[in-house]
N, CA and C atoms as a LAMMPS dump frame, in Angstrom:
ITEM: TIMESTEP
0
ITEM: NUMBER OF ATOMS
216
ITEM: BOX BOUNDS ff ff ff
-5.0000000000000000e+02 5.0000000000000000e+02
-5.0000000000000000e+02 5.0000000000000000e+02
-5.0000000000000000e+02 5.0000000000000000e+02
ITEM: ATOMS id mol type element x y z
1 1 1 N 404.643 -77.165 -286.151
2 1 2 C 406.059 -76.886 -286.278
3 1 3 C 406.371 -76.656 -287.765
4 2 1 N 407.347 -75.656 -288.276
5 2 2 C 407.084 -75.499 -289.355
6 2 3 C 408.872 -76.047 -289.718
7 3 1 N 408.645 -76.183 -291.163
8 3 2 C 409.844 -77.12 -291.736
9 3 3 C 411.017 -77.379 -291.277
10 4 1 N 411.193 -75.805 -290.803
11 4 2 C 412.925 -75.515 -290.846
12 4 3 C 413.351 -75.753 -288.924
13 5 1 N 411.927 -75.866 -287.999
14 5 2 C 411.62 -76.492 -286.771
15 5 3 C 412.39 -78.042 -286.797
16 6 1 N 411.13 -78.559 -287.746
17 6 2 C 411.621 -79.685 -287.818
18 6 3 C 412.866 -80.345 -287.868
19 7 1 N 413.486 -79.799 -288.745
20 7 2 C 415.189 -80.237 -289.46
21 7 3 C 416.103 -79.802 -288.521
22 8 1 N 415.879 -78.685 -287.367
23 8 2 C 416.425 -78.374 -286.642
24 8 3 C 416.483 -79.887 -285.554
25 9 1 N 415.306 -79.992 -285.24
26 9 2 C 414.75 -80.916 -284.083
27 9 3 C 415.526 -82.187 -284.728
28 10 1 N 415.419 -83.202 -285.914
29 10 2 C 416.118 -83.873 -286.207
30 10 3 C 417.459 -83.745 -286.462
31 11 1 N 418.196 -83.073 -286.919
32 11 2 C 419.26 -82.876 -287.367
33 11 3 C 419.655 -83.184 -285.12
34 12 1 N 419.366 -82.487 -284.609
35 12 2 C 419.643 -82.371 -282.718
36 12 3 C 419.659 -83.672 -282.877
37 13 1 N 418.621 -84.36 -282.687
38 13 2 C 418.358 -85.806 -282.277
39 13 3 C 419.549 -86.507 -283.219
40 14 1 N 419.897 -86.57 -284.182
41 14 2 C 420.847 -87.472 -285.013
42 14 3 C 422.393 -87.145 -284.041
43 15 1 N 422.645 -85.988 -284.122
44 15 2 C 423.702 -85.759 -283.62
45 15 3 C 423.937 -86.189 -281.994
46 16 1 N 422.468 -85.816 -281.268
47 16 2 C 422.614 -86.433 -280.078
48 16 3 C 423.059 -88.205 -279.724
49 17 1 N 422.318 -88.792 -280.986
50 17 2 C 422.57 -90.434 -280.982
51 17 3 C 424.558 -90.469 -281.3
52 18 1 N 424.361 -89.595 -282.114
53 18 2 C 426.447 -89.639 -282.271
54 18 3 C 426.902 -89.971 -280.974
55 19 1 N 426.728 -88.713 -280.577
56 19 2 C 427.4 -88.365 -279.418
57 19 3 C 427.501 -89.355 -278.205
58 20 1 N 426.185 -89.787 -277.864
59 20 2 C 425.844 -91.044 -277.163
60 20 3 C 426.333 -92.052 -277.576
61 21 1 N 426.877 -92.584 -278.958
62 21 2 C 427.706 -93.648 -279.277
63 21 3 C 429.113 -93.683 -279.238
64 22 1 N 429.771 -92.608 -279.451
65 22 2 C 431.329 -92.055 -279.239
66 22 3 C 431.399 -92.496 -277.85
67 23 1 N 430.533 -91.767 -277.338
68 23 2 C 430.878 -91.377 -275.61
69 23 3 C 431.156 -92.865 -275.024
70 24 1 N 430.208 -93.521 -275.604
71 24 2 C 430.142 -95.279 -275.284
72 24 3 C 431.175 -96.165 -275.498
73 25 1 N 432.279 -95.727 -276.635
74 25 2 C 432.782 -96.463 -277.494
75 25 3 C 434.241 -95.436 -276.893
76 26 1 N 434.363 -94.211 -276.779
77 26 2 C 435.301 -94.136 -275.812
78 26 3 C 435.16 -94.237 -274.537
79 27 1 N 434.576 -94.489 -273.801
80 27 2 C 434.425 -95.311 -272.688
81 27 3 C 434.923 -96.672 -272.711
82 28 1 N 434.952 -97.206 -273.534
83 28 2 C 435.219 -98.545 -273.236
84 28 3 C 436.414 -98.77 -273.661
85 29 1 N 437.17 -97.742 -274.898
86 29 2 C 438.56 -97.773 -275.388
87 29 3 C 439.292 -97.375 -274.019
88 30 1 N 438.953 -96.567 -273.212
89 30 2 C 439.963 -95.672 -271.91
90 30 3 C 439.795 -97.483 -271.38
91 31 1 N 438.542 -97.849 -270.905
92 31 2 C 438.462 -99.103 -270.072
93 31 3 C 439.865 -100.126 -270.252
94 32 1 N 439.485 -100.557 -271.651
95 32 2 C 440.384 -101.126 -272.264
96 32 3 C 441.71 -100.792 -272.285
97 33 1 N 442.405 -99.846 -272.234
98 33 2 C 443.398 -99.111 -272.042
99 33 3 C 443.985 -99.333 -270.444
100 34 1 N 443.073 -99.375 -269.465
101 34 2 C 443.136 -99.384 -268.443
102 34 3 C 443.486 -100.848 -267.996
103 35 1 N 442.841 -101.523 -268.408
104 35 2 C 442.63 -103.118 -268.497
105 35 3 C 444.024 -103.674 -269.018
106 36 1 N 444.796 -103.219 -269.809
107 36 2 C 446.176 -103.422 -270.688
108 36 3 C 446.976 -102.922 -268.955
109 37 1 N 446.66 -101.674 -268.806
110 37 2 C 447.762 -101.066 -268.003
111 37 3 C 447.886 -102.438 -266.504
112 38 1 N 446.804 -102.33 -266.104
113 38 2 C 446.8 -102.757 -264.871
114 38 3 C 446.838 -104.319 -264.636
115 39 1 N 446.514 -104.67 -266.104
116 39 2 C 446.632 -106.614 -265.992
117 39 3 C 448.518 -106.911 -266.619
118 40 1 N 449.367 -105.641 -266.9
119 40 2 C 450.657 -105.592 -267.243
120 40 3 C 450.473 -106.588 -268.901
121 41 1 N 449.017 -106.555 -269.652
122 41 2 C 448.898 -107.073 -270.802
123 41 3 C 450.04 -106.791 -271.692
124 42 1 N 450.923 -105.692 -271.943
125 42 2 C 451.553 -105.121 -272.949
126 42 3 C 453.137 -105.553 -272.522
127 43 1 N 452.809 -106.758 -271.462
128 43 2 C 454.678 -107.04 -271.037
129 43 3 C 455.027 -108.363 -272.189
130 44 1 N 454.025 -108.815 -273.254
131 44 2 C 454.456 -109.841 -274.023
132 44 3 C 455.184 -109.378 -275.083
133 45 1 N 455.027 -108.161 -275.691
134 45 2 C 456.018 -107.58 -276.446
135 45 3 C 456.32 -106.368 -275.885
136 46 1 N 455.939 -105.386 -275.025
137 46 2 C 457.007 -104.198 -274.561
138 46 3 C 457.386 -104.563 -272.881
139 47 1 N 458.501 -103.841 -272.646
140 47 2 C 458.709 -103.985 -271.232
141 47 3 C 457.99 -102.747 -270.644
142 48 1 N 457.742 -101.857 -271.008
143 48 2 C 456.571 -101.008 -269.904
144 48 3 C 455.548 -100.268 -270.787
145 49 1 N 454.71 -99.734 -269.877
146 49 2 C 453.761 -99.155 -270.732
147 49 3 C 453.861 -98.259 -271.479
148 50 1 N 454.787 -97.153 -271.029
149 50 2 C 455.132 -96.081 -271.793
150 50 3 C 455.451 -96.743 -273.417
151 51 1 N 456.568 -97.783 -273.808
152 51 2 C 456.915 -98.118 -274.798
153 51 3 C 455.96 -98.932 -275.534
154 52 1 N 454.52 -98.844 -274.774
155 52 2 C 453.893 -99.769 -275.336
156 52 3 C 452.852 -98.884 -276.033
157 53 1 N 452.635 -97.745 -275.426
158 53 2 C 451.842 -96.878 -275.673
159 53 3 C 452.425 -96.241 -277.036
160 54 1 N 453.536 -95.484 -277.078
161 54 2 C 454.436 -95.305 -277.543
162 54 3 C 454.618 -96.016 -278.847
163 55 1 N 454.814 -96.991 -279.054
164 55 2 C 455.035 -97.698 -280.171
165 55 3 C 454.041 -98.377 -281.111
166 56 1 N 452.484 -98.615 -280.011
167 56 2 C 451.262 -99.024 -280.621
168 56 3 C 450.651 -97.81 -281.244
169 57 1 N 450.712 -96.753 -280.719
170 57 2 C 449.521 -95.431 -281.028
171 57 3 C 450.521 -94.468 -281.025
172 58 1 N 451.711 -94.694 -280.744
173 58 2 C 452.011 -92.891 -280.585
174 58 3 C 452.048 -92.043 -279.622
175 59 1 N 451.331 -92.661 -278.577
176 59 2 C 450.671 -91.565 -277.682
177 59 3 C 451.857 -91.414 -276.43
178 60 1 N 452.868 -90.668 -275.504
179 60 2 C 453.081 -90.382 -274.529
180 60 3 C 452.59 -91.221 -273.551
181 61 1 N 452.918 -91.775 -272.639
182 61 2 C 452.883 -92.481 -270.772
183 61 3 C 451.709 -91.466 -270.547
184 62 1 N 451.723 -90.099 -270.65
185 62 2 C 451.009 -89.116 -269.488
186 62 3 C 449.477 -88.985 -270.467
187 63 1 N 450.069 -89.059 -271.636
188 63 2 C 448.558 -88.807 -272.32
189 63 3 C 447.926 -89.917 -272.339
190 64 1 N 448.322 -91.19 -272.152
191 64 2 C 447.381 -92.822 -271.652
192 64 3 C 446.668 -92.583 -270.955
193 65 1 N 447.349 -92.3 -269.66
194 65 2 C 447.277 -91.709 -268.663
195 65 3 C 446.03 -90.784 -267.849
196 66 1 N 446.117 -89.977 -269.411
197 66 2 C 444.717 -88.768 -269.245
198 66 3 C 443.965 -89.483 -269.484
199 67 1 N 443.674 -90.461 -270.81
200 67 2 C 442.794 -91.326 -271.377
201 67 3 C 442.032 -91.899 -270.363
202 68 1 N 442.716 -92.715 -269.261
203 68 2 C 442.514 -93.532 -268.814
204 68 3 C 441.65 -92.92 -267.637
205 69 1 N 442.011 -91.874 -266.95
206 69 2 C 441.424 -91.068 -266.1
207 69 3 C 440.342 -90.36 -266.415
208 70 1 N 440.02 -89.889 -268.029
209 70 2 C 438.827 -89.445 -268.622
210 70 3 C 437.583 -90.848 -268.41
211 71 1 N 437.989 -92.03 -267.952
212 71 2 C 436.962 -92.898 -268.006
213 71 3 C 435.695 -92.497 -267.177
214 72 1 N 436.487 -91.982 -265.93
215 72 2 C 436.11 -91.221 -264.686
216 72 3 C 435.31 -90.437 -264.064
C-alpha cells in the first residue's frame, strides 16, 4: 500500500471511531430526553415539557420530540 493508501485508510478508521462515539452519546442524550419526558422529571421547575425544553436548550416541544424519536 503506498503512503497516500495508507492516510486514506487511517484518516477512514479515525473518523469512523468519531462517528461510532457521537452516534453512542446521542443515543443516550435522545434516551435521556425521553426519560425526562415520560418520568414528568422536568415538573420540579417547569409545568410542561414544552417550557422545559424551551427554557433549558431552546429547543421547540416538536423538535424534542424529533430528538426523541431519532432514538428509534
Amino acid at each position: 500500500m503506498n503512503a497516500l493508501a495508507v492516510a486514506i485508510t487511517n484518516r477512514r478508521a479515525e473518523l469512523d471511531r468519531h462517528v461510532s462515539i457521537i452516534t453512542k452519546n446521542l443515543t443516550e442524550m435522545w434516551l435521556s430526553l425521553k426519560a425526562i419526558r415520560d418520568g414528568k422529571l422536568y415538573l420540579e421547575t417547569h409545568q410542561t415539557f414544552e417550557a422545559f425544553c424551551r427554557e433549558t436548550w431552546g429547543w421547540t416541544r416538536s423538535y424534542a420530540y424529533r430528538l426523541i424519536a431519532a432514538a428509534y
